[in-house]
ROSE-4610 file (N, C-alpha, C; in Angstrom, 1 decimal, always signed):
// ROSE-4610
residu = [X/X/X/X/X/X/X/X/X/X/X/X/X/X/X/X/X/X/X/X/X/X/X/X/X/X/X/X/X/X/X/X/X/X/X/X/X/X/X/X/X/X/X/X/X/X/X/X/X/X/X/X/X/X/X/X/X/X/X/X/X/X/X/X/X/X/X/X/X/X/X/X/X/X/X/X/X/X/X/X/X/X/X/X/X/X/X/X/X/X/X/X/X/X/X/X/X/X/X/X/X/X/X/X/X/X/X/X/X/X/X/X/X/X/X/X/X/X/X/X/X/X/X/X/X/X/X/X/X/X/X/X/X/X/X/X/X/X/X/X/X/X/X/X/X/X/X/X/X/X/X/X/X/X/X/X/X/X/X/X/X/X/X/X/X/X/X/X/X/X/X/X/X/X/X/X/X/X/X/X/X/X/X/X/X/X/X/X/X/X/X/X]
num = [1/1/1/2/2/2/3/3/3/4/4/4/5/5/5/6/6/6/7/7/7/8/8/8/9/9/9/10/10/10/11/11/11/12/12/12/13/13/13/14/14/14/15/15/15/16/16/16/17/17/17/18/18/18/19/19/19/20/20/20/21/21/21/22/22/22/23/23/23/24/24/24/25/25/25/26/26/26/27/27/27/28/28/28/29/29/29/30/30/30/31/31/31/32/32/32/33/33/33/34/34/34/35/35/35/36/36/36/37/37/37/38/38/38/39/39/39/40/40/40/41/41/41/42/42/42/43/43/43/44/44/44/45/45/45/46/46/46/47/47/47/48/48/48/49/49/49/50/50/50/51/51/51/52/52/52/53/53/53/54/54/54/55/55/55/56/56/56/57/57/57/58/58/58/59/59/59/60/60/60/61/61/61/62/62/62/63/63/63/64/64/64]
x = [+31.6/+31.4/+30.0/+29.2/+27.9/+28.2/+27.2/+27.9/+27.2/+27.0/+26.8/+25.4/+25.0/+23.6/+22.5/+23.1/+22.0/+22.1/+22.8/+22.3/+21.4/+21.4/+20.4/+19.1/+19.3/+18.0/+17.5/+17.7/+17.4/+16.9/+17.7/+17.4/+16.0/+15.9/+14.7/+13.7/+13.5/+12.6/+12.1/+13.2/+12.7/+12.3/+12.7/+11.8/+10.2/+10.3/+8.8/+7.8/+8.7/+8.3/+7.7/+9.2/+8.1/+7.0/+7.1/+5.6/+4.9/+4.8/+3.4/+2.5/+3.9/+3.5/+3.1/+3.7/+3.1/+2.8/+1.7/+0.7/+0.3/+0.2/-0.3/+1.1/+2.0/+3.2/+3.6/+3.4/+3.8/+2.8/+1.1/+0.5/+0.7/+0.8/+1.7/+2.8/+3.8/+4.9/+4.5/+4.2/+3.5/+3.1/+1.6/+1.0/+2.1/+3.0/+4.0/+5.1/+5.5/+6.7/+6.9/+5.9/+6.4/+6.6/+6.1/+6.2/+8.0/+8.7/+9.9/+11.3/+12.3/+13.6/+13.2/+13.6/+14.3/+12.7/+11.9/+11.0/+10.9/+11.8/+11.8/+11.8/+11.9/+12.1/+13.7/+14.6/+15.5/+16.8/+17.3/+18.7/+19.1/+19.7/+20.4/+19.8/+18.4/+17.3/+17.8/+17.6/+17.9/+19.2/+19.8/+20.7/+20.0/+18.9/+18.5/+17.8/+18.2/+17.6/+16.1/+15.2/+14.2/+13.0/+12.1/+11.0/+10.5/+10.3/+9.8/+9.7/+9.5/+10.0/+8.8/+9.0/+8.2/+7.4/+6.1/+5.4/+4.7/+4.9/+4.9/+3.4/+1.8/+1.3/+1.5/+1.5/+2.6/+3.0/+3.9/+4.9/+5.0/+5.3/+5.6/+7.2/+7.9/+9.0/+10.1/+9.8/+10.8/+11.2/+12.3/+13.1/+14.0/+13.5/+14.0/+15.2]
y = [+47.1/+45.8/+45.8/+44.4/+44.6/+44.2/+44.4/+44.1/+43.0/+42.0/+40.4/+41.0/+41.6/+42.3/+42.4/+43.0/+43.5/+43.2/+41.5/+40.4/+39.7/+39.7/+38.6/+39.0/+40.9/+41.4/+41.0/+41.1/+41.1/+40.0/+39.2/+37.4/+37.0/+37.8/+37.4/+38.1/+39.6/+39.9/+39.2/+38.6/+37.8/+36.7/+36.2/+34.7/+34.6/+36.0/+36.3/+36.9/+37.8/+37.5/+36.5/+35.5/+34.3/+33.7/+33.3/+33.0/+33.4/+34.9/+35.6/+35.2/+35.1/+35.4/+33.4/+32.7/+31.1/+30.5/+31.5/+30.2/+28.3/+28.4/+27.0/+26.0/+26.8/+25.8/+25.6/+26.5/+26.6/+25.3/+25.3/+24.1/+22.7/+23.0/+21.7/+21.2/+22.0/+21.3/+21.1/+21.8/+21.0/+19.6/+19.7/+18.0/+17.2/+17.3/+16.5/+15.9/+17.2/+16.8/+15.5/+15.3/+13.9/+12.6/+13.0/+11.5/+11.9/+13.0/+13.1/+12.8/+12.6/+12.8/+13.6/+14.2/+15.3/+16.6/+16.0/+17.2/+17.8/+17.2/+18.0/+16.8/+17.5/+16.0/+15.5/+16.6/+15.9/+16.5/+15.9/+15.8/+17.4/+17.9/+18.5/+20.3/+20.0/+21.0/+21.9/+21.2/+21.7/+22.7/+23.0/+24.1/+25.4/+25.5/+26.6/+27.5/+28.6/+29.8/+29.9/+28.9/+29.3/+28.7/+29.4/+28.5/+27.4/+26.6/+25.4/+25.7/+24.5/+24.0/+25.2/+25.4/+25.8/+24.7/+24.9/+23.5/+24.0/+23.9/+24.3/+23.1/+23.5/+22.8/+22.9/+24.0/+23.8/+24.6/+24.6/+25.1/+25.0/+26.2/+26.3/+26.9/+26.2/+26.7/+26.2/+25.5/+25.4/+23.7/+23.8/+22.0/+22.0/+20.8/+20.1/+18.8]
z = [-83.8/-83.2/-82.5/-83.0/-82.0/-80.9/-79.8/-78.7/-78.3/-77.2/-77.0/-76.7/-76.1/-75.1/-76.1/-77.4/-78.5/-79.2/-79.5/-80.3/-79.5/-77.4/-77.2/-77.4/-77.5/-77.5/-78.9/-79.5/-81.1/-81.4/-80.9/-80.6/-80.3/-78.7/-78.5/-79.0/-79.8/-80.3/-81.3/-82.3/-83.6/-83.2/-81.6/-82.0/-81.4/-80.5/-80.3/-81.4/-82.3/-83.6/-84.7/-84.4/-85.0/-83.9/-83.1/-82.4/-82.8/-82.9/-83.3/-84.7/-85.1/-86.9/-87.2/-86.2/-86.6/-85.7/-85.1/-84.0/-84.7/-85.5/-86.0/-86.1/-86.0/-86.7/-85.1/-84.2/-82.4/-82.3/-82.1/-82.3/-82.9/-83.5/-84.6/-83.1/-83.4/-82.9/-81.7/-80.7/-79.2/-79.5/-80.8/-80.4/-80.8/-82.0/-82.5/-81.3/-80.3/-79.3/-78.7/-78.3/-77.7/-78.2/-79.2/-81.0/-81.6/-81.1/-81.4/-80.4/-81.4/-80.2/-79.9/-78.8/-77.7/-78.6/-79.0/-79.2/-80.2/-81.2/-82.5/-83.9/-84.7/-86.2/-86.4/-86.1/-86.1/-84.8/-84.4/-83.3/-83.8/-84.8/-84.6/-84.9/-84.8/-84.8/-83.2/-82.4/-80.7/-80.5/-81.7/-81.4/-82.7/-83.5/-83.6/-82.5/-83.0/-82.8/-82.3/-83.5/-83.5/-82.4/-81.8/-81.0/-80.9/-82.4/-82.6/-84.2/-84.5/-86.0/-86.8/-88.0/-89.1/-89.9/-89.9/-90.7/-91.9/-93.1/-94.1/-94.9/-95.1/-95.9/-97.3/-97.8/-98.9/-99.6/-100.6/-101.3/-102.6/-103.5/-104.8/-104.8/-106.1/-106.3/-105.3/-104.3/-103.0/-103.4/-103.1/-103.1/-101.7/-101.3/-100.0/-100.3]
């Protein structure tokens, strides 16, 4: 059984992970914040995990 302690560690390593690895998408979402609900694109975003949204200019193969 994992234990509660070294999931929050883990937690917070991967999301300072993502920061690192998506300064531009961290950018993004800052100027975007206050053009949104509660700071994000949509309501029920505010219970991920993650730092701030992923902003994708674009994509092959991917459907939304």
């Amino acid at each position: 059984m994992i234990r509660a302690d070294l999931l929050t560690q883990l937690q917070r390593a991967e999301a300072e992970r993502y920061r690192e690895t998506h300064p531009r998408s961290a950018a993004l979402a800052a100027a975007a914040q206050p053009h949104w609900l509660y700071g994000l694109p949509t309501h029920w975003m505010r219970d991920w995990p993650l730092p701030h949204p992923l902003f994708v200019s674009r994509a092959q193969g991917a459907e939304l």
